[in-house]
N, C-alpha and C positions, 0 to 999 in steps of 0.2 A: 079651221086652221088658226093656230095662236098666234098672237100678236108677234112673239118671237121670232115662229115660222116666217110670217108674213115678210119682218124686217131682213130676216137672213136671205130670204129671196132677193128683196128689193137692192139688197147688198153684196149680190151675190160676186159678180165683181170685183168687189173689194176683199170680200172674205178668203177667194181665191187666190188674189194676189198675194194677200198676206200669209195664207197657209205657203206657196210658192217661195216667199221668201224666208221663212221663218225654218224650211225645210231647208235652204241651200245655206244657211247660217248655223244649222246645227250641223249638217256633215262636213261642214268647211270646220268647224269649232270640234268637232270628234277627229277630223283625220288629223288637225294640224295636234291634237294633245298626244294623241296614237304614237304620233310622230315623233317627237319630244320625251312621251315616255317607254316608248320600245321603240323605238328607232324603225320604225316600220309601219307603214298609215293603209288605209282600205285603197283597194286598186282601182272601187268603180266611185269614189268619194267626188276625183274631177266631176266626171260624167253624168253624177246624179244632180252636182250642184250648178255646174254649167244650163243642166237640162230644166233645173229649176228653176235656175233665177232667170232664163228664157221667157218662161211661161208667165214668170212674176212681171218682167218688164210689160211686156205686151198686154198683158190682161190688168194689169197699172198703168200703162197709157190710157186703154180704153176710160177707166176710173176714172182717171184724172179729167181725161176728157168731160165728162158728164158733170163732173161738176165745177168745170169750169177753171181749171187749177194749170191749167199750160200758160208758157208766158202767153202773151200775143203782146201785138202793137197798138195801140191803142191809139195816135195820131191820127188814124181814117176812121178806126170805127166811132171814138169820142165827137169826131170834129163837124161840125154842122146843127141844123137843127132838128129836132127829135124825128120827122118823118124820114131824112137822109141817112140818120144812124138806124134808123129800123130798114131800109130798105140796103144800106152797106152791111148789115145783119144778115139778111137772108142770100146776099150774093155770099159772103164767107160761108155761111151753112149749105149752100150749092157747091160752090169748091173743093168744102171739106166732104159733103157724100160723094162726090165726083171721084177726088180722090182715093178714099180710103175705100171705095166698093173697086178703083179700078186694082188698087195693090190687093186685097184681097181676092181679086179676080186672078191675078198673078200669082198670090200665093199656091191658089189652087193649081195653077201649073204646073209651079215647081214640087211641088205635092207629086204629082203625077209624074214628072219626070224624073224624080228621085224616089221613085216606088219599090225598088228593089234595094234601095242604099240602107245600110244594116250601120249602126253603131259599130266605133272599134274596140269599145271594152266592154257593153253590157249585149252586145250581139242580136240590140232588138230596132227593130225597123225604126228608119229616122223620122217616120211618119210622125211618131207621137212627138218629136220636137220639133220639125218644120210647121205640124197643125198647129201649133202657137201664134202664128202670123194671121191665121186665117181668122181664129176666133176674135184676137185683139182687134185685128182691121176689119172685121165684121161687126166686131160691137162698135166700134169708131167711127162706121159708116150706117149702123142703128143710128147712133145715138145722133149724129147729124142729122138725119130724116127727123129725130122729136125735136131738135133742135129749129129745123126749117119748117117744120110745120109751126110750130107756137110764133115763132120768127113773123112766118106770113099772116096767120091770125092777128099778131098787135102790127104789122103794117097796113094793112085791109082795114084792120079795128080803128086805129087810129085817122086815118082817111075817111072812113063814114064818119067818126067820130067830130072832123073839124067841118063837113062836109054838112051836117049835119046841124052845129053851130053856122057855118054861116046861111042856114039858109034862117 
């Protein structure tokens, strides 16, 4: 596998969102000129870009997630010394798998309970836009488990580590 490959994997993520977005920006930008210059725009234009920048958000959350790019507060996690921010570390990365596996867990529901609802202009199952929640909130709740895992590793780490000096 080429390096290239490799990266486009490792970004896959990203690449997705951005194709997601870069898609609901040119049929938002074709129907509004359509629009303008024949008075008349594509019918399924909303639908495809609603349905895209859907996918764009969600699989851009996860993104951003991973690399650390959401606000947060930083009053609790900053404040202490290094063993209490690494262990307020691993409580936040329990919270956040907690969460994002329980909506995820949800999504799959409403998945399921909405299994027959069909789009009102492209007349195709709404699976393929409610499964946006599932992928986003599953990678959200991945990427917290490599988050709590490393988390635990430099709290453990660091506790043999002083644990270790002081003997």
């Amino acid at each position: 596998m080429s390096t290239a490959q490799k990266q486009l994997l490792a970004n896959l993520d990203v690449v997705l969102s951005s194709f997601f977005l870069c898609i609901t920006v040119l049929v938002v930008i074709v129907n509004v000129a359509l629009r303008y210059l024949f008075h008349s725009g594509l019918f399924w234009a909303e639908e495809v870009a609603t349905t895209s920048f859907i996918w764009s958000v969600f699989i851009g959350a996860a993104a951003a997630y991973r690399y650390k790019m959401h606000i947060g507060i930083d009053l609790i996690s900053k404040f202490g010394p290094p063993p209490w921010q690494a262990f307020v570390a691993v409580v936040i990365d329990c919270a956040m798998l907690v969460i994002n596996s329980y909506i995820a867990y949800l999504s799959i529901l409403f998945i399921l309970a909405n299994k027959l609802k069909r789009t009102p202009v492209l007349d195709i199952p709404a699976l393929y836009v409610n499964f946006a929640l599932t992928v986003g909130f599953t990678l959200l709740a991945l990427y917290a488990l490599v988050f709590l895992y490393r988390d635990i590793v430099k709290l453990f780490g660091s506790t043999a580590a002083r644990q270790s000096e002081a003997t």
